[in-house]
N, C-alpha and C positions, 0 to 999 in steps of 0.2 A: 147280907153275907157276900163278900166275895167271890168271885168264879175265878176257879182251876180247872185246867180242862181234866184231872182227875176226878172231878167230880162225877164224871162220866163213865169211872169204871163200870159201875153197877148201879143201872138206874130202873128205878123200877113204877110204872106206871099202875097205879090202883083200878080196882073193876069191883063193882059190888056183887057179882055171881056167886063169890064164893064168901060172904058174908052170914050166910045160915047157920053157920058153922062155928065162928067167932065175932065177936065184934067188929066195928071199922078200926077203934083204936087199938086195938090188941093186935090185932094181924098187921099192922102198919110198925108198930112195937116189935114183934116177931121180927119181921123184914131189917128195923134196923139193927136192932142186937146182932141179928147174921148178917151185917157190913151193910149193907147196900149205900150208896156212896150221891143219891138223888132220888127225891123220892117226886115223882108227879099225881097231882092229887086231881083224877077225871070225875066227872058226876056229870051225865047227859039228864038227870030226870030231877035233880033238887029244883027250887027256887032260888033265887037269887039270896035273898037273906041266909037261908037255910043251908045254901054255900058257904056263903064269907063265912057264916059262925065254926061251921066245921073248919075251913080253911085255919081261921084264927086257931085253934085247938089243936092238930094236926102240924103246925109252924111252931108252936112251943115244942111238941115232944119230936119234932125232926131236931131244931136249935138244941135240946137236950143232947143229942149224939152229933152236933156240928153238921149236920145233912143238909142240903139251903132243900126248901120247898119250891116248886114250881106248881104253877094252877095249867089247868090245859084249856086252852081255846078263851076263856073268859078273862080278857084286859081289866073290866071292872072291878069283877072279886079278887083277882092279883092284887089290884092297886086297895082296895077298899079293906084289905085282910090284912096289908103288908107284907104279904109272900115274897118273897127273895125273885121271884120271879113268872116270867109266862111260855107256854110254850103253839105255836100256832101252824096251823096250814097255810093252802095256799091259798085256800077259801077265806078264809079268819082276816083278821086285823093285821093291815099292812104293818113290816116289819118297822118302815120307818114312820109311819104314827105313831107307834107303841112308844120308840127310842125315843123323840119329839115331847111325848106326852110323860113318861117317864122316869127321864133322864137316865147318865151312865152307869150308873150304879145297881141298875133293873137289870134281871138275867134275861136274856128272850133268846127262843128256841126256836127257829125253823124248819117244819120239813121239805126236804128237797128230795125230789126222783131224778132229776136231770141235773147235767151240768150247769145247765143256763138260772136255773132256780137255786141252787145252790151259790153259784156268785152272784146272783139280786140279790140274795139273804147278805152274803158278807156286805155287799155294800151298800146295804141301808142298815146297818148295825149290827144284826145279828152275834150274840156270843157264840154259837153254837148248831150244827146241826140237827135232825133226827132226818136220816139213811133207811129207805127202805120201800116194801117189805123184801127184807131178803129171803123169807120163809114162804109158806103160807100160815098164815096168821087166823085161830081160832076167834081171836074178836075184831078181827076184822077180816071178813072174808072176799070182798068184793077189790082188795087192797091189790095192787098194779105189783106183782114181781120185779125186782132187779136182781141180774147175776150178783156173782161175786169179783169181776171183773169191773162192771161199772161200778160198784161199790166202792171199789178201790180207785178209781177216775175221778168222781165225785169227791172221794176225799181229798184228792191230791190236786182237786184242779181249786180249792181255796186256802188259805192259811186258818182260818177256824177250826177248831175239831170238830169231830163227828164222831156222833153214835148211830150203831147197827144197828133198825130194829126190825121185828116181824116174824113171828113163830122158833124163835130163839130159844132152846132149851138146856138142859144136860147134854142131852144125847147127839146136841146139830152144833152146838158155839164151835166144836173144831172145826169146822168145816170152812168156818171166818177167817181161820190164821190167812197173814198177808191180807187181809180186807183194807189196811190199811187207817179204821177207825181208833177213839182212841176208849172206847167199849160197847155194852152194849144194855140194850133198854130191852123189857120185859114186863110181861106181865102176870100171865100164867103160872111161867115155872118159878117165879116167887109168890104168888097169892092164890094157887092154885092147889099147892103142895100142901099136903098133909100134916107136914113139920115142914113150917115156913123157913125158921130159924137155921135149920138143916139143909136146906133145901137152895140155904141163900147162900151159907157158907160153901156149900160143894161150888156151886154154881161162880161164886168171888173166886176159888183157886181156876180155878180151869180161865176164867179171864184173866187174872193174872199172869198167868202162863202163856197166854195168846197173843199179849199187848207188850209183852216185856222183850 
């Protein structure tokens, strides 16, 4: 699937915390019915196999609503699933082995804190930012703050888009306007909520309104 940096309105990173409650594909279904515009599919505890098959499954019913899937941190199962794409640290799989390995047509996502990591990202290929935390951030706690000041730095000091991420909710996205990105990633207050589907749509207007 092609990248638009619209794709980045409403991007929503999966967590199994709140799976007790619904299945993985139903709440991922939830999510897109209420817009979400990218969906990232994270698993620290599968297996390898036990990945890609979910990946594969999870890439149909995104392609069903036109959403490209992104795999997080794992190049293998991206390429081995044919997920539209991957999204990586600073830690993770160099930007430009991924692109190398690849090819142009692969989404790859890097996160950047700084300026200087944000232009390595563009120029080893990078599609795309992930900016942050600009919250503090419930699944990740340990995550390095940035203003909303450098936020806006970071974005302007590349020509790629970026998304805002980091304890992003209803109650704080305004707080973004002038960030500068081109939206924002989450996790929580889509997969978190009670009514997902609800939860996504409120959540789509208010970036709409921030970005526009």
């Amino acid at each position: 699937m092609q990248f638009h940096k619209e794709h980045l309105l409403l991007y929503a990173i999966t967590d199994r915390a709140w799976t007790d409650r619904k299945s993985f594909m139903q709440q991922a279904e939830e999510a897109l019915i209420g817009g979400i515009t990218m969906l990232q599919l994270r698993e620290k505890n599968l297996d390898e196999e036990s990945f890609t098959e979910e990946a594969v499954q999870i890439k149909k019913l995104c392609h069903k609503y036109n959403v490209p899937l992104i795999i997080n941190d794992n190049v293998k199962v991206a390429l081995q699933s044919e997920a539209d794409g991957v999204h990586v640290g600073a830690l993770d799989t160099p930007v430009r082995q991924i692109r190398q390995a690849a090819g142009e047509n692969f989404i790859i996502g890097a996160t950047a804190k700084t300026i200087e990591q944000a232009k390595k990202a563009e120029a080893d290929g990078a599609d795309y930012l992930g900016v942050g935390a600009v919250f503090s951030s419930p699944t990740k706690q340990n995550a390095i703050r940035i203003t909303k000041d450098k936020l806006r730095e970071i974005c302007a000091s590349v020509s790629i888009p970026a998304v805002a991420i980091g304890g992003i909710g209803l109650s704080n996205v305004s707080e973004l306007a002038g960030g500068g990105m081109c939206g924002i990633a989450v996790v929580s207050a889509v997969f978190g909520a009670d009514d997902i589907t609800a939860s996504t749509m409120k959540l789509k207007e208010k970036v709409n309104l921030l970005i526009s």
